[in-house]
N, C-alpha and C positions, 0 to 999 in steps of 0.2 A: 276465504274471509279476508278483509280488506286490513292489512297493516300501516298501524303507523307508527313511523320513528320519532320518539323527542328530537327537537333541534336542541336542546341545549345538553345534555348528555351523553343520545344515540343507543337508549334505551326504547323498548316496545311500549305504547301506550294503551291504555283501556279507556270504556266511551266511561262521561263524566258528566251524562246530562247536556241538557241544550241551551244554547243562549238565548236574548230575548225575539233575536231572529227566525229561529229554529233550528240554527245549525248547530250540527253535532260537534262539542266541547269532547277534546280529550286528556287525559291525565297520567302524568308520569310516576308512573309508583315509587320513583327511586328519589328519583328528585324533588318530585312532588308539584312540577310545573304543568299548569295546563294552556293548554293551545287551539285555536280550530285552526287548522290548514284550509287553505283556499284547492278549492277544484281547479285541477290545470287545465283549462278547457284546450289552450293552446295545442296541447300536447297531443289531444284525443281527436282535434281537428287532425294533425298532421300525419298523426297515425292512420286516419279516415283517407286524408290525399292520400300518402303513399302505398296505402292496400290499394286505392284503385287504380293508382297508377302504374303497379305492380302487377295489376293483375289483366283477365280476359272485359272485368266488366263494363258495361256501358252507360251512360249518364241517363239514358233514357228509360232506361229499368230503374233505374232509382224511383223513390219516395218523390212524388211533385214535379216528375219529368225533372232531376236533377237539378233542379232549380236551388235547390235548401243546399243540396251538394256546391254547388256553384259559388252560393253566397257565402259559405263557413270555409270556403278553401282558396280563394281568388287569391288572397294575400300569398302565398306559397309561389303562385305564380312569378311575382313577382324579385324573385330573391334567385340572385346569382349563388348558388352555391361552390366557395370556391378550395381548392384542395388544400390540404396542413402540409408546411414543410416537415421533411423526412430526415431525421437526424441519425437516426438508428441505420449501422449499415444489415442489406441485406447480402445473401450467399449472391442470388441468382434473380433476375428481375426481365420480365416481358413487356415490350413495347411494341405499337401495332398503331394505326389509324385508323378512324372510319369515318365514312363519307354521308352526313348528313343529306348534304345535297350537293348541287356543283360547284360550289363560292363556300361551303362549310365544314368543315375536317375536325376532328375531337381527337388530337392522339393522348394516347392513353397509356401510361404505365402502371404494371403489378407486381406481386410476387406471385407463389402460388396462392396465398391464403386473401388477402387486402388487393384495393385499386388502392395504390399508392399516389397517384397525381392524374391530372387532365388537363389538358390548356387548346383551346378554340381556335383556330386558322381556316386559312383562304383555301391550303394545300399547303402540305408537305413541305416544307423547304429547311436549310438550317440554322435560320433564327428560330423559328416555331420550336425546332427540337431542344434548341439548346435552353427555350424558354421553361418547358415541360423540364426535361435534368439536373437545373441546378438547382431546384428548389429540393431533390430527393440526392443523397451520401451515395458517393459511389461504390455500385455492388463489385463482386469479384467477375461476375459474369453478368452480359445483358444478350438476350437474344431476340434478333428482330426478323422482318422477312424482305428488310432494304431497303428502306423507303427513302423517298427523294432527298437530302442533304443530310441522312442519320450519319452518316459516316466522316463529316466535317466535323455536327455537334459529336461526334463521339469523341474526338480526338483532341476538344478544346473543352469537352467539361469531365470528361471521365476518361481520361488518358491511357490510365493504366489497369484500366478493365477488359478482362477478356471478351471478345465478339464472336458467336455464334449465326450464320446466319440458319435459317430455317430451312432444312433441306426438303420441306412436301412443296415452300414455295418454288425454292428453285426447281425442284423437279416440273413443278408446274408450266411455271416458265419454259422451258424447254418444249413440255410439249404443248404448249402453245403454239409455239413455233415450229414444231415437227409435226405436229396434230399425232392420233392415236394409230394411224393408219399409214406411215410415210408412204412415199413414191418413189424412192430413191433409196440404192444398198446404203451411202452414208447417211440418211435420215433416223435410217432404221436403224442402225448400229448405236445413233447416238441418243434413241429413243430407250433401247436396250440400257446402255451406261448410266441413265437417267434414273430411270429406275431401280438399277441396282444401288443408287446412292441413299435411297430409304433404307435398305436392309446391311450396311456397313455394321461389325460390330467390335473390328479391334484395327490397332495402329496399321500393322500388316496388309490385311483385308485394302485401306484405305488408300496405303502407298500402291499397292496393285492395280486399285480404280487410276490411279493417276497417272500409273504408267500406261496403263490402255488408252488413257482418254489422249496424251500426246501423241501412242502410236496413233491412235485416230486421224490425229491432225495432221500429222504425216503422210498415212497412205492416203488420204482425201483432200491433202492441200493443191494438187492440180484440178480438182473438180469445182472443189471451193473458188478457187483463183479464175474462173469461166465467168465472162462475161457479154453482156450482150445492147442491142438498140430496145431500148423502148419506145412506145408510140410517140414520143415527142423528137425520136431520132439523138438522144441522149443515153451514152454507154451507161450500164451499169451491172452490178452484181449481179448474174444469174440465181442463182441460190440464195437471194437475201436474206430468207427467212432461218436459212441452215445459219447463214454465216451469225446473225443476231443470238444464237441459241449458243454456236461454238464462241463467242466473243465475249457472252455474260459469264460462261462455267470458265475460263482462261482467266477473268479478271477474278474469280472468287478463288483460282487455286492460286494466285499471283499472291492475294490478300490474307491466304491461310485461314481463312474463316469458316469453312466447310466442314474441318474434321478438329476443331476446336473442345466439340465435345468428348473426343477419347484423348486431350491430355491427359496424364496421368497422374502430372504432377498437382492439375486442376481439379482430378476426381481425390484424389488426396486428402484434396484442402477442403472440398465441399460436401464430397459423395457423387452421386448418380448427376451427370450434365444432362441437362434436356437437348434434344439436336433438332428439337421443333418449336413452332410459335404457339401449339395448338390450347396451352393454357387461357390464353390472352383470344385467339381469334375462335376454337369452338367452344370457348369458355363464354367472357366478359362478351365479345361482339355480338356472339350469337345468341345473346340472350335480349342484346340491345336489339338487336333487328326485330326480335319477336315483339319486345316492347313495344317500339314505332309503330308497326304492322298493326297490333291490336288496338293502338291508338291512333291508325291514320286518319289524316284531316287535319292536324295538330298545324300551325303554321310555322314556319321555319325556328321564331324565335324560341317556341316553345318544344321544338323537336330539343333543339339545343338546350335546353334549363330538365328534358327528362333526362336527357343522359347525365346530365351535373347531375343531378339528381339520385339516379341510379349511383351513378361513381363515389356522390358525399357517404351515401348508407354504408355503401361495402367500402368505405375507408378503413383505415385502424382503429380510430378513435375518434369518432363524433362527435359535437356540443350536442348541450343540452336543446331544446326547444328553444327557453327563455334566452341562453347564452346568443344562440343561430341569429334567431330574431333581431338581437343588436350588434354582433357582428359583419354579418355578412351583407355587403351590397345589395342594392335593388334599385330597381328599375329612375325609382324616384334620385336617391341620392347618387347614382351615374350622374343623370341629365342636370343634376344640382351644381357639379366637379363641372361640366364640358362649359356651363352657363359662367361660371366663374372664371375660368379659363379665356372663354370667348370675350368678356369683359377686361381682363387683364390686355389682352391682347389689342382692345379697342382704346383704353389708355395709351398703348406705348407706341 
């Protein structure tokens, strides 16, 4: 049964008879005020977009070949949804990218529970990141999987936050580079190393991988060191793809960022460290890709306003409909700002 709160008290109301409209009057027992509230049509639109946008369905099953759909939800289209600054610190927060298209990148920060921010680029670089950080308090820990300049914006907005990087990526990486099958006794060996860095689970264990992985480098540094002519009669690294794979794990044990999560002074302070990205990428991403998918065809602009979209809902703390409505950017008052601008500009 349908409730309604008094505005002026924030008592339950009973119906009270209809006005000469026919809308239903209600009446406050305590106070004795009565009211008709308006139906929030807004609200039941947007609820309508975002089940479908949410979902598997398609506009062509809809009621009128989605035509009625089309007409009550267009305005939604048009609204940049964009993320709340983040005052409150968190323990532990994930950060990751994804790739709209080639020219379009959404990186994206979370905790476990909330997407905490989102901010739009070309690619990766470290204005973008540092653009996305400083709007969110610096966590104690952020874990990422190393994305192109994270590591400049890390050190000019959140200085003094621990770096975790993602070991299923790195392990990836490597064997990317060694593939699952090497050809070679050092391939193999460092294909072996690679993967036992999934399964690390105390300080000990950790220092042990690190000494292997140097002996590594040691007994394989003459093999490594082999070079040869390529088709253009230009020397180069025999092994390139070994050497690329030995170069990335040397700069991440250089940078201590690998076994990050068994400080202990860090599990102390927070509890259980994540030593993965898998919140954020088979969480938040993998949910987006299913999105676009069900919704492909969508044109670039709009691939980009689902994920805002997706990312507004699972924020902390959401406006209302009515609030959204006159907050947030759109399409119209953008091009109102660049027109104003462009005039200024044609003054001076």
């Amino acid at each position: 049964m349908k409730r309604v709160i008094c505005p002026v008290c924030g008592n339950i109301c009973i119906k009270y008879g209809k006005n000469k409209s026919g809308s239903q009057r209600w009446l406050c027992k305590k106070c004795k005020s009565i009211n008709t509230p308006k139906i929030d049509n807004l609200t039941k639109q947007l609820n309508i977009f975002l089940k479908w946008l949410f979902s598997k369905d398609i506009q062509k099953d809809m009621p009128g070949g989605g035509r009625t759909f089309r007409r009550k939800t267009y305005k939604f289209w048009d609204i940049w949804t964009l993320p709340p600054v983040v005052e409150e610190q968190h323990s532990v927060v994930f950060v990751d990218g994804i790739y709209l298209c080639r020219n379009a990148c959404v990186l994206i920060c979370c905790d476990r529970n909330n997407v905490l921010g989102w901010y739009l680029c070309r690619y990766e670089h470290a204005n973008a990141w540092i653009s996305l950080m400083s709007r969110i308090t610096e966590p104690a820990l952020v874990v990422s999987d190393g994305g192109k300049g994270f590591h400049k914006a890390l050190k000019k907005v959140w200085p003094h936050a621990k770096h975790q990087r993602c070991l299923f990526h790195v392990f990836s990486q490597v064997r990317r580079y060694t593939t699952t099958r090497p050809k070679t006794l050092a391939g193999a060996e460092l294909y072996a190393l690679a993967k036992r860095l999934l399964h690390l689970e105390t300080r000990s264990e950790a220092d042990k991988w690190v000494d292997e992985f140097l002996d590594w480098m040691r007994r394989h540094n003459k093999f490594l060191s082999q070079r040869s002519l390529d088709e253009n009669g230009n020397w180069r690294a025999t092994h390139e793809r070994l050497l690329k794979a030995q170069r990335s794990l040397s700069r991440l044990v250089k940078e201590g960022t690998l076994f990050t999560y068994l400080d202990e002074d860090l599990i102390a302070e927070i509890g259980k460290v994540p030593s993965t990205n898998n919140q954020i990428e088979g969480g938040i991403n993998a949910r987006l890709r299913a999105l676009l998918r069900n919704h492909r065809g969508l044109s670039v602009e709009r691939r980009i306003k689902a994920v805002f979209w997706w990312c507004y809902v699972h924020s902390p703390r959401p406006l209302s409909v009515s609030k959204l409505l006159k907050v947030m950017p759109t399409d119209k008052s953008i091009a109102a700002i660049y027109q104003k601008i462009s005039e200024l500009d044609k003054r001076t």
